[in-house]
N, C-alpha and C positions, 0 to 999 in steps of 0.2 A: 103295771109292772113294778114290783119292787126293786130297787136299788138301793146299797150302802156304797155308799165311796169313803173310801179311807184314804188320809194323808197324814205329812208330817212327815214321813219317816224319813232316814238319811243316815248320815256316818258321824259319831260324834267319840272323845276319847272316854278313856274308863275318868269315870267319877262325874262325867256331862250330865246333860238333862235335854231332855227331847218330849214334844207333846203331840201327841196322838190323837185325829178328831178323824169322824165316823157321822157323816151326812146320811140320813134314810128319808127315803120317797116312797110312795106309792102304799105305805102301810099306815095303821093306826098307831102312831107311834107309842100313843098311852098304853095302848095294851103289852105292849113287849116286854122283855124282860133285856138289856142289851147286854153281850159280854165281848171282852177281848178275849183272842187266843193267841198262840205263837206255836210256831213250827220250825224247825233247825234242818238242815241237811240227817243231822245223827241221830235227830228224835222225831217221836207223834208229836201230834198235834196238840198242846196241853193250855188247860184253860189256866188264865191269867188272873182277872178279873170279872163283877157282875156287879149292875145296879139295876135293882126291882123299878117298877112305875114309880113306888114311893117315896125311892132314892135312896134306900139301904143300900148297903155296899158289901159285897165280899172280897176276897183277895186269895192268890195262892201263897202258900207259905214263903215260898223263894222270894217274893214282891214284896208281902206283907213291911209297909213301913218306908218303902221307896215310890212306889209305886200309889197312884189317886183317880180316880176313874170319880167320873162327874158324867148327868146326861144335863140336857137343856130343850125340855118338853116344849118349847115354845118354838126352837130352832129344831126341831128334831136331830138335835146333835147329842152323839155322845163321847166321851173326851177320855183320853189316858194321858194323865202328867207322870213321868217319869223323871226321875234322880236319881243322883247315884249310879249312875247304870254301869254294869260290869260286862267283862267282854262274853261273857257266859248270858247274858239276856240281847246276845246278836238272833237275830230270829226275823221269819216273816210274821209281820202282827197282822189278824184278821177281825175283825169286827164281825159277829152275832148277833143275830134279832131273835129270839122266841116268844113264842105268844102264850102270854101267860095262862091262857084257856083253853087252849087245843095245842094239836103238835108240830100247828106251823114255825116253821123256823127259816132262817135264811144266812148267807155269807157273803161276805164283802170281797174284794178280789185280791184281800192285804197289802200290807206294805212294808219295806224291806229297813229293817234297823240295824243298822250293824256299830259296836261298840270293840273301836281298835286305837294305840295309839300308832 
């Protein structure tokens, strides 16, 4: 049975920093591709970040430069460091597994960031 457990998350004010980790079980972790996403009351669900098996990194523009996403093939952990954070990146943060070879995929249960002072 696969599972991600996501933590970290919390209430922190604008300009804090908060780190995001994302536990996965039960799958090949090497093959995955892992991403964060976020979801707001007022929006979809829109991707954040991604790092390949190989450790490339992508970012969404809003993030790009605050935001660091890191995986640790060894812990099948994958991590989002956060700075900076504004109250506009309040969101539930979810963790993403896809498999880089087929269109297995999977989600974590997220976790709640809110960015107030």
């Amino acid at each position: 049975q696969v599972q991600l457990v996501e933590s970290g998350g919390g209430l922190v004010q604008p300009g804090g920093s908060l780190r995001l980790s994302c536990v996965a079980s039960g799958l090949n972790f090497r093959r995955f591709v892992m991403k964060w996403y976020r979801q707001s009351p007022e929006n979809e669900r829109e991707f954040v970040a991604g790092v390949i098996p190989g450790g490339t990194t992508n970012y969404a523009g809003s993030v790009k430069g605050r935001f660091t996403i890191s995986r640790d093939n060894a812990k099948n952990t994958v991590s989002l460091e956060m700075n900076s954070l504004k109250p506009e990146d309040t969101a539930a943060y979810y963790c993403r597994a896809d498999d880089a070879f087929s269109r297995e995929g999977y989600w974590g249960q997220g976790t709640q960031v809110t960015v107030s002072s």
